[in-house]
C-alpha positions as CSV (number, residue, x, y, z in Angstrom):
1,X,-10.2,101.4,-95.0
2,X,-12.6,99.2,-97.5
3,X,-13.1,95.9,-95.2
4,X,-16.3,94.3,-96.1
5,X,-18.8,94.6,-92.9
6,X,-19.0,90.9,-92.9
7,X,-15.4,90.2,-93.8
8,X,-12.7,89.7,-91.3
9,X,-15.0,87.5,-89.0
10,X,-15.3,83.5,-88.1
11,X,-18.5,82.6,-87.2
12,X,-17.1,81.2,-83.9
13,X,-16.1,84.0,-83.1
14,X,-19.1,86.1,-83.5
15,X,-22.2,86.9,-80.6
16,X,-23.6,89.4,-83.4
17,X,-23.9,88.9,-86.9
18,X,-26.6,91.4,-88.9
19,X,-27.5,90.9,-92.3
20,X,-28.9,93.1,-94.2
21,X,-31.6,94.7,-91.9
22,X,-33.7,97.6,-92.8
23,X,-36.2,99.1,-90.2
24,X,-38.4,101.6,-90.9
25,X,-40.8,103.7,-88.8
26,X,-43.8,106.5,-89.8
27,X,-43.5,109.9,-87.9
28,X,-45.2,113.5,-88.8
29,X,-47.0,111.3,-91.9
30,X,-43.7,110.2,-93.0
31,X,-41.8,107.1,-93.6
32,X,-38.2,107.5,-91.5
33,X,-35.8,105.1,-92.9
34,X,-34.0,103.8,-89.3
35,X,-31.8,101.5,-90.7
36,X,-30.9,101.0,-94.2
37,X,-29.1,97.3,-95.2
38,X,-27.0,97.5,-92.4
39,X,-24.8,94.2,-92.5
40,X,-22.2,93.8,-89.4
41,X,-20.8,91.4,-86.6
42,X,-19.3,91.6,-83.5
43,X,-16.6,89.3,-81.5
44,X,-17.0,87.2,-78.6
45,X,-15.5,88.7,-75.4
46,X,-14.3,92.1,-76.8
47,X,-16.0,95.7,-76.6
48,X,-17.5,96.2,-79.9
49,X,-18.5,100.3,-80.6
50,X,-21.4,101.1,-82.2
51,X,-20.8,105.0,-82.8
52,X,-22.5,108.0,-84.4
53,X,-25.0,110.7,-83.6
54,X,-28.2,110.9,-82.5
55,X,-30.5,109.5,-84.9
56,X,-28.1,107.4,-86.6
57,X,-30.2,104.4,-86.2
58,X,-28.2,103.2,-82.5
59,X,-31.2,102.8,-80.6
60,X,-33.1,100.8,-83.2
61,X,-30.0,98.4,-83.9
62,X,-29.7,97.9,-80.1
63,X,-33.6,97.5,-79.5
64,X,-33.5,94.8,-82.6
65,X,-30.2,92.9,-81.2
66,X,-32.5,92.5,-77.9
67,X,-35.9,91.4,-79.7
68,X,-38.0,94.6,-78.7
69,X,-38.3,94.9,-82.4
70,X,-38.5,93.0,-85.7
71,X,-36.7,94.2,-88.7
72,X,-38.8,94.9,-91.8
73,X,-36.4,92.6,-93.6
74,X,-32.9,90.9,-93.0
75,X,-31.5,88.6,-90.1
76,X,-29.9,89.2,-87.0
77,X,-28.2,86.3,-84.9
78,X,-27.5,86.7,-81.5
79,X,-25.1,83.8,-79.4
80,X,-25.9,81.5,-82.3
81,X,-29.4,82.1,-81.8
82,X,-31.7,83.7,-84.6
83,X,-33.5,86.6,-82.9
84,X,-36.5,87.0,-84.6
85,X,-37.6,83.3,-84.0
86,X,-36.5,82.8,-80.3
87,X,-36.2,86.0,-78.8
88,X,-36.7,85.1,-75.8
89,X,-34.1,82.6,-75.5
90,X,-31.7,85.7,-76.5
91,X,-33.1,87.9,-73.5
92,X,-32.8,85.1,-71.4
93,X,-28.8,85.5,-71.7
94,X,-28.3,89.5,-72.3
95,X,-28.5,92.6,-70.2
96,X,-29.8,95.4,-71.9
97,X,-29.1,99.2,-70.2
98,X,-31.2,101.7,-72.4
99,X,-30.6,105.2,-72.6
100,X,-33.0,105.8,-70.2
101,X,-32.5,103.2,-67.2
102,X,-35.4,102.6,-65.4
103,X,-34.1,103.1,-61.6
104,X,-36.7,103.5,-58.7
105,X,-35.6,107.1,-57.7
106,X,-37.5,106.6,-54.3
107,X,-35.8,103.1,-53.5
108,X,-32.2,103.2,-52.2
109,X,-29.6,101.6,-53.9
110,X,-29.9,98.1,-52.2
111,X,-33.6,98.2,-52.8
112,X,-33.2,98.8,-56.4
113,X,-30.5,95.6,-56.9
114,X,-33.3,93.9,-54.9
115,X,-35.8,94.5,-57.3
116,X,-33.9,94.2,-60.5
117,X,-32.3,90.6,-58.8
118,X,-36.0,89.6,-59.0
119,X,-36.5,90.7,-62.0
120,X,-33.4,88.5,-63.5
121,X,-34.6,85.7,-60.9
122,X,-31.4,85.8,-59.0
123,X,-31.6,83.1,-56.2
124,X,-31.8,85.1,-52.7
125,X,-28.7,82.7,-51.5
126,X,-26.5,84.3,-54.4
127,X,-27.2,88.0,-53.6
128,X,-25.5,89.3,-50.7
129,X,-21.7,87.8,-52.4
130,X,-23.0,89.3,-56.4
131,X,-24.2,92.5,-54.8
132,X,-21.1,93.0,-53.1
133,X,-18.9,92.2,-56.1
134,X,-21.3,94.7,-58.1
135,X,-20.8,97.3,-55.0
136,X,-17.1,97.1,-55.2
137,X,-16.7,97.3,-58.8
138,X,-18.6,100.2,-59.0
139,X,-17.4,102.0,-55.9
140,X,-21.1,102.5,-54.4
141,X,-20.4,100.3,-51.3
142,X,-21.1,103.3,-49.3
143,X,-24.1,104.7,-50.8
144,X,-26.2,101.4,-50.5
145,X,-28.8,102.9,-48.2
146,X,-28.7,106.4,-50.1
147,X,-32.1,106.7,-52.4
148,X,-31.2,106.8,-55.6
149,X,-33.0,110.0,-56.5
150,X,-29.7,111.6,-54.7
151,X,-27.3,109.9,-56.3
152,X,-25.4,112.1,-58.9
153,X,-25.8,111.0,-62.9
154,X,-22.2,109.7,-63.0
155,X,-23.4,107.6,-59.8
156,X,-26.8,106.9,-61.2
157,X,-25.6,105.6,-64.4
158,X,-22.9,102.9,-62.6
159,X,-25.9,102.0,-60.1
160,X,-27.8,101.5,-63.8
161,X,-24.8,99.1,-64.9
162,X,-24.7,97.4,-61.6
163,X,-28.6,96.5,-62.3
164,X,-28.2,95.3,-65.1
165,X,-25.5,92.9,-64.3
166,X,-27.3,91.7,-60.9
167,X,-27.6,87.9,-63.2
168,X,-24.4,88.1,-65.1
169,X,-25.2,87.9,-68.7
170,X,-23.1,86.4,-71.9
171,X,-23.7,90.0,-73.5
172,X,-24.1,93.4,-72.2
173,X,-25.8,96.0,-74.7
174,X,-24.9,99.4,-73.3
175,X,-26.8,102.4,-75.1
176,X,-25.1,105.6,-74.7
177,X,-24.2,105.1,-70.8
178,X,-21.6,107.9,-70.7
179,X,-23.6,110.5,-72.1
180,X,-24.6,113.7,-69.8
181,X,-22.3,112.4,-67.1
182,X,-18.8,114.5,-66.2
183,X,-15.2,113.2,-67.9
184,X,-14.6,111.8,-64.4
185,X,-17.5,109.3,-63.9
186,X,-17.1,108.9,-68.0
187,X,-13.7,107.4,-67.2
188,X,-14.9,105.3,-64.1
189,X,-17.9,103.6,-66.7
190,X,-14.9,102.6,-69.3
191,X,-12.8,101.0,-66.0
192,X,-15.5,99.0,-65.0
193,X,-16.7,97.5,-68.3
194,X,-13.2,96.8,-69.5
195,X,-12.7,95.2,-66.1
196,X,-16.0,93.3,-66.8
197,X,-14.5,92.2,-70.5
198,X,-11.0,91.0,-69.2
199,X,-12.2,89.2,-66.1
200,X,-15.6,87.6,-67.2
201,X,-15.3,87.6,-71.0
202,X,-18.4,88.9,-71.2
203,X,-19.2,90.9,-75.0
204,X,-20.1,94.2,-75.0
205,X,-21.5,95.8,-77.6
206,X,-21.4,99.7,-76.5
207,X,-23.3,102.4,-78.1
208,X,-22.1,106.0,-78.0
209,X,-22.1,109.7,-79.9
210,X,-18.5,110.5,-78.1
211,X,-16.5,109.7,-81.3
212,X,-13.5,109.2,-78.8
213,X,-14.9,106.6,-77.3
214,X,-14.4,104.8,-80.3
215,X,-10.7,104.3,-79.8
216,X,-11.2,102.2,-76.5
217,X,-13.0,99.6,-78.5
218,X,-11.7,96.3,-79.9
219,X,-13.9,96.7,-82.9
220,X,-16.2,99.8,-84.3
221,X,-19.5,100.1,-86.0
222,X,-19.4,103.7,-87.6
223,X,-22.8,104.2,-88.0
224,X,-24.9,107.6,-89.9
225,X,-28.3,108.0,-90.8
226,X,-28.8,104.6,-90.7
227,X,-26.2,103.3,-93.2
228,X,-22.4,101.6,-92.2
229,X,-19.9,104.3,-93.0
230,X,-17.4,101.6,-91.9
231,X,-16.3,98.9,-89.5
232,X,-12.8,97.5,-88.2
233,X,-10.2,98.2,-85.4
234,X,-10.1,101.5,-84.7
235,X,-6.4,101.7,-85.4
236,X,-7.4,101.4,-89.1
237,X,-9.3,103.9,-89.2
238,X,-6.8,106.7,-87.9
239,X,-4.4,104.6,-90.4
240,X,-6.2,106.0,-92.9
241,X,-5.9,109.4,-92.3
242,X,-2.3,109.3,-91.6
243,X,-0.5,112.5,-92.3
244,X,-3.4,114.8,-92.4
245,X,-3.8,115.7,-89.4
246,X,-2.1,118.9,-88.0
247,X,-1.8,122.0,-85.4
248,X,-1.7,125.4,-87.0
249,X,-0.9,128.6,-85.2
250,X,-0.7,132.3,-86.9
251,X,-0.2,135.7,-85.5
252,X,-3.7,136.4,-85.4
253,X,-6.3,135.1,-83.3
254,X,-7.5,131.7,-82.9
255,X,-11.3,132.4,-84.2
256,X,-9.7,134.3,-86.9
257,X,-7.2,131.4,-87.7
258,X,-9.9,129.0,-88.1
259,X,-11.8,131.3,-90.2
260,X,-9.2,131.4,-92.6
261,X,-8.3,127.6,-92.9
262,X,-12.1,126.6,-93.3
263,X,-11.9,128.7,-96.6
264,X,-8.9,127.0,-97.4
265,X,-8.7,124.6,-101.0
266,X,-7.2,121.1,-99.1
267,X,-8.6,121.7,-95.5
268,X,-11.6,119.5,-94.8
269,X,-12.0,120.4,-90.9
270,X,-11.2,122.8,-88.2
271,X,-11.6,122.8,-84.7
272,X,-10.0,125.4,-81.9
273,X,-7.8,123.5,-79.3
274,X,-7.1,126.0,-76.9
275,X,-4.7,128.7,-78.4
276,X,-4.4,126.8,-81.9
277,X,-6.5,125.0,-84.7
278,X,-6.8,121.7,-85.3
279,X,-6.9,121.1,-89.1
280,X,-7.5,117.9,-91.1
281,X,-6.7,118.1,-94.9
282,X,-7.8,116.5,-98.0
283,X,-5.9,113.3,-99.2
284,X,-4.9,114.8,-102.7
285,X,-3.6,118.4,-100.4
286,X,-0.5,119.8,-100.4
287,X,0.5,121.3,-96.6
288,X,2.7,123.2,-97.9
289,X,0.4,125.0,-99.9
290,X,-1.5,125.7,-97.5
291,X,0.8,126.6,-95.3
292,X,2.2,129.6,-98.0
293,X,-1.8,130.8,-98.2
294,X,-1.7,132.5,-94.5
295,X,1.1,135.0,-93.5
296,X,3.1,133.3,-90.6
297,X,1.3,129.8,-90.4
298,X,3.2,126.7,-88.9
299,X,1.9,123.6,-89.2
300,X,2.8,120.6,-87.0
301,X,2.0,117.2,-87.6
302,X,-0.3,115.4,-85.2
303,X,-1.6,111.9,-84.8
304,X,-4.9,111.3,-86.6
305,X,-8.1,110.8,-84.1
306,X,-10.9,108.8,-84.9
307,X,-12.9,111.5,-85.8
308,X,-10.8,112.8,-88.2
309,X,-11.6,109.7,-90.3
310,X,-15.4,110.1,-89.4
311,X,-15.6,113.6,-91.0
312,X,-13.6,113.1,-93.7
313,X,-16.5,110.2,-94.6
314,X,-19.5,112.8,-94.0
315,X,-17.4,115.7,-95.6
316,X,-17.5,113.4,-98.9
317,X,-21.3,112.7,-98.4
318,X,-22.3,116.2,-97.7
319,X,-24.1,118.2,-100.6
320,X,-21.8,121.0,-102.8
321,X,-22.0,124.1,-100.5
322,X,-22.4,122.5,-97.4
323,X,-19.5,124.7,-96.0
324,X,-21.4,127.9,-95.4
325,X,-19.5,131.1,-95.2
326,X,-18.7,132.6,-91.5
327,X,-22.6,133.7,-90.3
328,X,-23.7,136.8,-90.6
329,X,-24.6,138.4,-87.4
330,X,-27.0,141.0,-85.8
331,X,-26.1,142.2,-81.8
332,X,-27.7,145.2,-80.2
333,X,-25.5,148.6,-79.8
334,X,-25.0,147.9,-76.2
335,X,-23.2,144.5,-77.5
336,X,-20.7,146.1,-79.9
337,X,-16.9,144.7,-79.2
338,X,-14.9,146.5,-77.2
339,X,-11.7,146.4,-79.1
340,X,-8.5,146.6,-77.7
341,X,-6.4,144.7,-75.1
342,X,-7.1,146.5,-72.0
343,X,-9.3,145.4,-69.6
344,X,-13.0,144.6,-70.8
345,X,-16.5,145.5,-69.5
346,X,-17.4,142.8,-67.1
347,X,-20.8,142.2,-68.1
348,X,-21.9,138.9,-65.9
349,X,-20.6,139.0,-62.1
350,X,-20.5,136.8,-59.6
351,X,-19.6,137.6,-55.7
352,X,-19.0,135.5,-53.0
353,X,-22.5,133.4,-54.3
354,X,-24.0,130.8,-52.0
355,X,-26.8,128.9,-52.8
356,X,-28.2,126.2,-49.7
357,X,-31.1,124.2,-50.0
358,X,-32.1,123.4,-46.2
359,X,-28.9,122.4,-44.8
360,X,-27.3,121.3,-47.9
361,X,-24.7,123.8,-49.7
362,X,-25.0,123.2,-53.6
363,X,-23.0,126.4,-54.0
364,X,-20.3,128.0,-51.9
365,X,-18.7,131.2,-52.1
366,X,-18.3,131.1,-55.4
367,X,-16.9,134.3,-57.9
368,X,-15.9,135.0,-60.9
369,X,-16.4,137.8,-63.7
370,X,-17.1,136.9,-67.5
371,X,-16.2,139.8,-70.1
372,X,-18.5,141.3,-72.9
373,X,-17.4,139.5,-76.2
374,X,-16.2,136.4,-73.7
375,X,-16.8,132.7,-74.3
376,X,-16.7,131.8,-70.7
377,X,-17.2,127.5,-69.9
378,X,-18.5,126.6,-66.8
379,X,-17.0,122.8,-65.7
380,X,-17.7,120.8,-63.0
381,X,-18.5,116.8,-62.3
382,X,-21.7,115.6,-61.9
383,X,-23.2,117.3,-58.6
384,X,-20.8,120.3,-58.4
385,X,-23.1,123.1,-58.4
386,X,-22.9,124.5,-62.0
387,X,-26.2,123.6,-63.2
388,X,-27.1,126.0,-60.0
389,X,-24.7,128.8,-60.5
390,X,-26.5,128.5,-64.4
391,X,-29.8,128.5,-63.0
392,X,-29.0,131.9,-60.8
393,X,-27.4,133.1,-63.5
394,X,-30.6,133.0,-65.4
395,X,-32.6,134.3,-62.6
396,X,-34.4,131.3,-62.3
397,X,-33.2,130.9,-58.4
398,X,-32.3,133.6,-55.8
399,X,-28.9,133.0,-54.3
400,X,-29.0,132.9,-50.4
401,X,-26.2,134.8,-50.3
402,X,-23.8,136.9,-52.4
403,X,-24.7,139.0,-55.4
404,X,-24.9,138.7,-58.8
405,X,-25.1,140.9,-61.7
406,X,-25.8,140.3,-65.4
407,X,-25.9,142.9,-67.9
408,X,-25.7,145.7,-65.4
409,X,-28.7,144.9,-63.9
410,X,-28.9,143.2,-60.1
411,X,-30.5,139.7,-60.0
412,X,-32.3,140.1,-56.6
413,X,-34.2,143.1,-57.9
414,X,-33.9,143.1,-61.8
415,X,-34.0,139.7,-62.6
416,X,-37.2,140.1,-64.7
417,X,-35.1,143.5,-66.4
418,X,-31.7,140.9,-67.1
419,X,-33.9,138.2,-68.5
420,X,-34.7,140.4,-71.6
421,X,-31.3,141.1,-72.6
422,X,-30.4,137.4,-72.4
423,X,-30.8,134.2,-75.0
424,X,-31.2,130.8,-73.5
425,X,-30.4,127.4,-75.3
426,X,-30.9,124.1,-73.3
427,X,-29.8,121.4,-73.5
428,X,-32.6,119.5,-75.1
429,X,-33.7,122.1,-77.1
430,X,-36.7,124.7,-75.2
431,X,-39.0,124.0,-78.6
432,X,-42.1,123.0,-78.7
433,X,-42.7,119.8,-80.8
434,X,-45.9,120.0,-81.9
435,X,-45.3,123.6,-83.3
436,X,-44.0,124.3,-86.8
437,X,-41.0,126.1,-87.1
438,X,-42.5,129.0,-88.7
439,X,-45.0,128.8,-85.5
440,X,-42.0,128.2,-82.7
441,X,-40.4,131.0,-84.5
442,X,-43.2,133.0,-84.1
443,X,-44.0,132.5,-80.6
444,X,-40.8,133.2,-79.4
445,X,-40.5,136.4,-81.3
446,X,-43.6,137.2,-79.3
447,X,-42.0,136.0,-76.4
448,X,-39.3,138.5,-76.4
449,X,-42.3,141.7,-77.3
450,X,-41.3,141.5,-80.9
451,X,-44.4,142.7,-82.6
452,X,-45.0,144.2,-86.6
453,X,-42.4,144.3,-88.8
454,X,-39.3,144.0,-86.0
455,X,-41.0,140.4,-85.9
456,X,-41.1,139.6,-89.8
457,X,-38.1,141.2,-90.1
458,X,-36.3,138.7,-87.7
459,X,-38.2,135.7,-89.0
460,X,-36.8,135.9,-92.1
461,X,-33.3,136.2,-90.4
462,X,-33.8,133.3,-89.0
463,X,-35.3,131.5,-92.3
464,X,-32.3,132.6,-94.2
465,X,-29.5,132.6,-91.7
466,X,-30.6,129.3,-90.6
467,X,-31.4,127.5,-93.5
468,X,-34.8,126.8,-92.3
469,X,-37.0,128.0,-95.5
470,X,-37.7,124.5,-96.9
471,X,-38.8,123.9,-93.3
472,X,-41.3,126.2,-92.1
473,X,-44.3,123.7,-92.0
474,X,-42.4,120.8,-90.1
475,X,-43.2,119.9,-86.9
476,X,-40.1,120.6,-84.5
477,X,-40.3,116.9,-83.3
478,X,-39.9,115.7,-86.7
479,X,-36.5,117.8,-87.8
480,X,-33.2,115.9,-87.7
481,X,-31.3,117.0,-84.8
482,X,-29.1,119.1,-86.3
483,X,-32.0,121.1,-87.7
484,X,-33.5,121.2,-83.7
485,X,-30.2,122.6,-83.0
486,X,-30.5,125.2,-85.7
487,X,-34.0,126.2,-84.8
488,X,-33.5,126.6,-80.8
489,X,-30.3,128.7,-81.5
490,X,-32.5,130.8,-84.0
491,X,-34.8,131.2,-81.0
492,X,-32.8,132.2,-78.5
493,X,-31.5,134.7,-80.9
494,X,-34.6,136.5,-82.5
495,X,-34.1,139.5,-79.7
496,X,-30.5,140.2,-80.7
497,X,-29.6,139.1,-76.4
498,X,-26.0,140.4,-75.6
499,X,-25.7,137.6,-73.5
500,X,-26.3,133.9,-74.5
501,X,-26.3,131.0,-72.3
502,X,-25.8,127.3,-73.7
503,X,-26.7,124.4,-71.4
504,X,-25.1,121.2,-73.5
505,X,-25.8,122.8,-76.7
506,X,-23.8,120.5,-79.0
507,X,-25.1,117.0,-77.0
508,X,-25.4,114.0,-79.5
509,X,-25.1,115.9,-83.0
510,X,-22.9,115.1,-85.7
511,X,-19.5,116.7,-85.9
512,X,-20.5,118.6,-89.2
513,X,-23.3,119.9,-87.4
514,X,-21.3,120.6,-83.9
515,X,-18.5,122.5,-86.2
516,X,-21.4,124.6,-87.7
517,X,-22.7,125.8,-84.6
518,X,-19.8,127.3,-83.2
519,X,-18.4,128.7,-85.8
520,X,-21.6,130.6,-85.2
521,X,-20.9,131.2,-81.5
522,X,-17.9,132.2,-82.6
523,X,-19.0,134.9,-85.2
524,X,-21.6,136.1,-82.2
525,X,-18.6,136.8,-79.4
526,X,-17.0,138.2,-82.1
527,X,-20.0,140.9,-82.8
528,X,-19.9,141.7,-79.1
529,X,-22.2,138.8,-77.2
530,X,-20.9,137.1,-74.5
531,X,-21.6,133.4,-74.2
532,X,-21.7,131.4,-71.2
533,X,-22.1,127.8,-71.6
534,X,-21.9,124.9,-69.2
535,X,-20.8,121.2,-71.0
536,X,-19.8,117.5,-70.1
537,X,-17.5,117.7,-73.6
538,X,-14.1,118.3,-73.2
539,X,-13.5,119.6,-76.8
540,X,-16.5,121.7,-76.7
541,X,-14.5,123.7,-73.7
542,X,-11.5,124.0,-75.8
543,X,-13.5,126.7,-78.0
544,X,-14.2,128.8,-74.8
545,X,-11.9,131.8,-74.2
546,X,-11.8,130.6,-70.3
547,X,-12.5,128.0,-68.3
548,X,-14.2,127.6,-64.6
549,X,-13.9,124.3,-63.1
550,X,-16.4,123.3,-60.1
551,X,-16.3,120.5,-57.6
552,X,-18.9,120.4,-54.9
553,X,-20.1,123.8,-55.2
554,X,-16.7,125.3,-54.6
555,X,-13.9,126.9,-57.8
556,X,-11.0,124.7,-58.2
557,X,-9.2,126.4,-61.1
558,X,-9.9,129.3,-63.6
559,X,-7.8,130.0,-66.7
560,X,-7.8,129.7,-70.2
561,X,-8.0,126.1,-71.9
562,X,-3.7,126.1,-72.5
563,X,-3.4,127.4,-68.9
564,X,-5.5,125.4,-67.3
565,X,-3.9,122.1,-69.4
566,X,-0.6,123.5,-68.2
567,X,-1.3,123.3,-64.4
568,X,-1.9,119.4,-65.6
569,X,1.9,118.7,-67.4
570,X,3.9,115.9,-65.2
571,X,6.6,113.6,-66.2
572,X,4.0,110.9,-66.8
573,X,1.9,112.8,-68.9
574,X,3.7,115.8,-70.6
575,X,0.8,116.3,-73.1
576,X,-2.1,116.7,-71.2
577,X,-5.6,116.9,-73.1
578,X,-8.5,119.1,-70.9
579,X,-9.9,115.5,-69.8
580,X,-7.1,114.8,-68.3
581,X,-6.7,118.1,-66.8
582,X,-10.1,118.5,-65.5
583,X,-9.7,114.9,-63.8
584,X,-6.5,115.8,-62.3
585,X,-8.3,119.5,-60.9
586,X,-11.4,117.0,-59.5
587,X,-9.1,114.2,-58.1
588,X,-6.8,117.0,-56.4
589,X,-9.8,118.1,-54.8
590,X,-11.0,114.5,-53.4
591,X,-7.6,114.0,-52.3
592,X,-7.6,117.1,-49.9
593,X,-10.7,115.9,-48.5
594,X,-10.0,113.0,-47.8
């Protein structure tokens, strides 16, 4: 797709039009380029994306758009109006929702529309009928007297929207709403704002890292390090990579599979999906070819995604020997595979758990058993008592009932004993900023009682597995966020754990950077490790070996990724993906109770 940034538009048309902005901003004594020439526009009464990763530059273009900042140099227009010179004549007719909504937590829900209606000088005559409009499109009619420190995050974020629409504005600038919040309350966002689009012909100009979020947009801004990949329909840019996307399946195993293909002259990106690979080739490849380069391969052709076209774009910007080769990786003995298809150590276990705090039951008689050399994904919506099953888990919190065992050791008088066999990776990154990494590396090598030369020796592991060398005097806060990534995983490794648990581990990077990383948690469950990881991302769980899927505090399914998508299949929807399947396993629940 070539279309000019500023092509394709009438000025009518447009409530956005950006020309040639640059921002820049000084951190850690350098100068970070935000946003470099970025020249765009966006269409009156449509849902305009503006997608990439963290750090792309998102933020800054949606803080600029509103007038919270001046570009260094360029022009933005805004509803006709030029921001920079009345700015607030553009907030007067906007409604900005930042990543980080400001709700009252101790306030219920009516009280916060209340203060938020002042804010936006709604007239008290016009509240009652807009806050029940509000209520209904957002399905918190019942909840209005709840605080809003209880709500869930699915619920917090539409209670955000709502807030921000008290005073109906002529554009809506959404900055990553969806993220953090379950595939069910990630649906009910997109319902409301394309119900807000269709019925008020409001513009929306919607910021996200969830590249397929892209394809429910009229228009998209691809966006990366601060530069425009691209703009357009999204349709044209899955045109584009027409007939290069496809499903491969071998007789050997999945991790194995895509092992082989990443190697492979033609293939420019791999991902497991459930039992198979997902492979996107070259525009000069033959598939034939590479189908004859691995005994018993089929290849079937799939539609292209949105994000096939976004890699292929960072794949031709990466540097020559980006693709590193499958990582090398040290486990302790007791981690060694098991081999063979019997039935494997169980190595976390979970018994009839309960977890109450006062009278309220976060977790309920919950079990399951994850395997050594498992990648075991632990689903749930917003509220359903996984984050508290993790936190056990970790013996961070005492169940009130039930028993649990991790690494052969009992967590109600051993958890001090488990900790040390385990590596932990949250979700925004357990570093600490204002260390170096050579320093964060250090610490947590001390952390874990490595001392002498077992602690050199497993720095400069981490320097050379990790890429980090070029890096050891940066401040964590200032590395890109793939590099964070890198450098917490390194962390929770440096003891060699047999067991590894991920909280969100992949949340806002790039897709490069997301592929990296577990091809790295594959190579560890390979050598032995079991992983247990709890994520919002549907194709994140598609590398997991098995799936558990939570709804408040109680299982409702448990299978492997296929299986589970199986359990999905109806007439209406003989394909199912995992979002769909985990909505239909979460909806099947709420119907029962109800």
């Amino acid at each position: 797709m070539t279309e000019s940034p500023a092509a394709a538009s009438n000025a009518a048309d447009e409530a956005i039009r950006i020309e040639n902005v640059r921002r820049s901003f000084r951190s850690g004594g350098r100068t970070v380029e935000a946003l470099a020439g970025v020249t765009a526009w966006a269409a009156r009464s449509r849902i305009t994306g503006l997608v990439g990763p963290d750090g792309a530059g998102k933020t800054t273009l949606m803080r600029l758009i509103a007038g919270l900042l001046l570009p260094d140099s360029g022009r933005i227009e805004v509803l006709g109006v030029d921001v920079a010179r009345e700015p607030l004549a553009v907030q007067g007719r906007l409604g900005y929702m930042p990543q980080r909504f400001g709700l009252y937590e101790d306030l219920s829900v009516r009280e916060n529309l209340d203060l938020y209606a002042d804010l936006q000088n709604l007239a008290p005559g016009a509240r009652a009928a807009r806050y029940a409009e509000l209520m209904h499109m957002t399905g918190l009619e019942p909840f209005l007297s709840r605080m809003a420190g209880r709500l869930s995050g699915g619920m917090k974020q539409k209670l955000g929207l709502a807030c921000t629409l008290v005073n109906p504005p002529a554009l809506l600038l959404l900055d990553e709403p969806t993220v953090g919040v379950d595939p069910v309350s990630r649906r009910e966002l997109w319902q409301i704002i394309e119900l807000l689009v269709r019925d008020s012909q409001t513009t929306v100009l919607f910021s996200t890292a969830y590249l397929d979020e892209a394809e429910r947009c009229a228009h998209v801004l691809l966006i990366h390090e601060g530069r425009l990949l691209g703009s357009g329909p999204p349709q044209d840019f899955m045109a584009e990579m027409s007939g290069r996307s496809f499903l491969a399946t071998a007789p050997i195993g999945r991790r194995a599979l895509q092992e082989s293909l990443a190697e492979t002259a033609g293939v420019i990106d791999t991902v497991i999906q459930g039992g198979r690979v997902r492979l996107v080739t070259a525009a000069s490849a033959d598939p034939q070819a590479i189908a004859a380069g691995i005994a018993g391969l089929a290849l079937t052709p799939v539609p292209p995604r949105f994000e096939d076209s976004f890699v292929a774009r960072l794949r031709t910007r990466a540097v020559s020997g980006e693709r590193r080769p499958t990582p090398e990786v040290a486990v302790t003995a007791t981690a060694g595979a098991t081999g063979g298809e019997g039935k494997r150590e169980a190595v976390i276990s979970v018994q009839h758990v309960t977890r109450r705090f006062g009278p309220f039951i976060a977790v309920d008689d919950v079990s399951f058993e994850v395997a050594r050399g498992e990648v075991f994904g632990l689903l749930g919506a917003n509220g359903a008592g996984k984050s508290t099953t993790f936190r056990m888990l970790c013996g961070l919190l005492p169940p009130s009932a039930g028993a649990l065992r991790v690494a052969g050791f009992d967590l109600r008088t051993a958890a001090a004993v488990a900790r040390r066999r385990i590596g932990y990776m949250a979700q925004r990154f357990s570093l600490y900023g204002d260390l170096t990494v050579r320093q964060n590396l250090t610490f947590f090598a001390s952390v874990y009682g490595l001392s002498g030369s077992v602690q050199t020796r497993r720095i400069e592991w981490a320097m050379t597995e990790f890429a980090l060398g070029p890096l050891l005097l940066a401040r964590a806060n200032d590395l890109p966020l793939g590099f964070k990534q890198r450098l917490a995983l390194a962390c929770a490794l440096m003891h060699e754990p047999e067991i590894l648990f991920l909280d969100e581990p992949t949340s806002g990077v790039d897709p490069l950077a997301r592929r990296e990383f577990w091809r790295r948690i594959g190579a560890l469950a390979a050598g032995g490790v079991t992983v247990l990881v709890t994520t919002h991302f549907m194709e994140e769980a598609e590398y997991c070996d098995r799936l558990l899927i939570m709804s408040e505090g109680r299982v409702l399914t448990e299978g492997t990724p296929d299986a589970i998508k199986a359990a999905a299949r109806r007439a209406e929807l003989p394909d199912p993906t995992l979002e769909d399947a985990f909505i239909a396993a979460v909806g099947a629940r709420g119907a029962a109770a109800a």
